[in-house]
C-alpha positions in Angstrom: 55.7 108.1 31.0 55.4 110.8 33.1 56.0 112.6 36.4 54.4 111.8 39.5 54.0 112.7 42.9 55.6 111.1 46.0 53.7 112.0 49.0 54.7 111.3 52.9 51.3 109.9 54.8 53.8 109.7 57.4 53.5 112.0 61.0 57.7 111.7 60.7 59.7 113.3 57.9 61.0 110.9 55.3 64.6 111.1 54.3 67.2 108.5 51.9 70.0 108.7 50.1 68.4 108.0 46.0 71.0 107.7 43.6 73.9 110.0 45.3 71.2 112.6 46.3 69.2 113.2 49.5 65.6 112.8 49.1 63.7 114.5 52.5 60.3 114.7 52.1 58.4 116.3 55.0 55.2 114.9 56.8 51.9 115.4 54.4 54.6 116.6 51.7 55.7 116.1 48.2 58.5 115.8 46.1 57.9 115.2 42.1 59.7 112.7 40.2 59.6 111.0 37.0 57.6 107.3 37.2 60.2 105.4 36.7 62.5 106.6 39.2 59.4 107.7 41.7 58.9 103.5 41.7 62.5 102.4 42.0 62.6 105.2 44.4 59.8 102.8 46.5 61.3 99.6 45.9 64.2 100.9 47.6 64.8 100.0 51.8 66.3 101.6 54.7 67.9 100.3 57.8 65.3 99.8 60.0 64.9 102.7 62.7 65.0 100.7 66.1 64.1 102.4 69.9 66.6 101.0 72.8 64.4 98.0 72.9 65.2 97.0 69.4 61.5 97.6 68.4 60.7 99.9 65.1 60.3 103.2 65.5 57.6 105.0 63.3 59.6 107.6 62.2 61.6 105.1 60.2 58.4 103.6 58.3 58.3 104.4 54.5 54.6 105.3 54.1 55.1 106.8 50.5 52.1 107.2 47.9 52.2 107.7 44.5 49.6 110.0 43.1 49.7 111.2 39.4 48.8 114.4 38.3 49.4 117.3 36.6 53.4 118.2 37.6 54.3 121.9 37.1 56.3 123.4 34.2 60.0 124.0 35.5 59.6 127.9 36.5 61.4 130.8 35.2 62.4 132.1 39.2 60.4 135.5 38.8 61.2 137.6 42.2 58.3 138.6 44.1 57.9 142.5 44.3 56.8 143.4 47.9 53.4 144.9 48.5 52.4 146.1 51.5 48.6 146.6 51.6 46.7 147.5 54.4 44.0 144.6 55.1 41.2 146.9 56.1 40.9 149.4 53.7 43.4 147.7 50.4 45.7 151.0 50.6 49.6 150.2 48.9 52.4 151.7 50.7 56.2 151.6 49.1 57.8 150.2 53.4 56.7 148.2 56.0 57.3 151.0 58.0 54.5 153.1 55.9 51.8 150.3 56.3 52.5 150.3 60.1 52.1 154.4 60.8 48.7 154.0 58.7 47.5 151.2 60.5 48.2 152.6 63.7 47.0 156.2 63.0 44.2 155.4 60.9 42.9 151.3 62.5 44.3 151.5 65.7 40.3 152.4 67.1 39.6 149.3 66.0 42.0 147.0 68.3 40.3 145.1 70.9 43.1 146.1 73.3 42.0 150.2 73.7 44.7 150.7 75.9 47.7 149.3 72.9 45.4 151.3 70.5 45.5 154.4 72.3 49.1 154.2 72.8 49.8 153.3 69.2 47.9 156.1 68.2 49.8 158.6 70.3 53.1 157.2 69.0 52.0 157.5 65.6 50.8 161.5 65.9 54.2 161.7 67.9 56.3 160.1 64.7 54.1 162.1 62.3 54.9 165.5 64.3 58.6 164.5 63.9 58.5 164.0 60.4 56.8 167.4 59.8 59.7 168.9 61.4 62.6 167.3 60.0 61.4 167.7 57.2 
């Protein structure tokens, strides 16, 4: 058949116990299951979630849809490298640390704030003084 998606329309997360294993499907969210077990997986019911006055509560409503489409090939996990570009000008730095000294010695002009940018720009000629010392 095929796998589909089961989406929460729900505000509330959705969570049940499916065949030994905890399902939890947050608000607007997802989870991706084969057909056949995505509609036993509705059939299924809950306890009722009741407020002190015995009356429902939403967050225990199952409002699950099943939407077909095109599910994603299991993924080789493939570790992200880091990249740390500067937004205004597309400049790659190796840190963090880099990216923050150019922003703040070369952007900081640009701040709405003058009086953070002119401080930032002192403490990066201050850090930049250091490090043509120590070095």
């Amino acid at each position: 058949m095929g796998r589909v998606m089961v989406r929460n329309v729900n505000t509330y997360p959705y969570s049940e116990k499916f065949k030994n294993k905890m399902v939890t499907i947050e608000p607007g969210g997802f989870v991706w299951m084969e057909e056949l077990e995505a509609i036993q997986f509705m059939g299924t019911m809950n306890r009722p979630v009741l407020d002190s006055g015995k009356q429902h509560k939403p967050e225990g409503f199952k409002m699950l849809r099943l939407e077909r489409g095109e599910a994603p090939e299991p993924a080789t996990t493939v570790q992200p490298t880091a990249r740390f570009v500067c937004a205004a000008d597309g400049k790659e730095f190796k840190t963090q640390q880099e990216l923050d000294m150019w922003i703040k010695a070369h952007h900081s002009k640009s701040w709405v704030d003058q009086e953070r940018a002119n401080e930032a720009m002192k403490e990066a000629q201050e850090k930049a003084i250091d490090n043509i010392v120590n070095t």
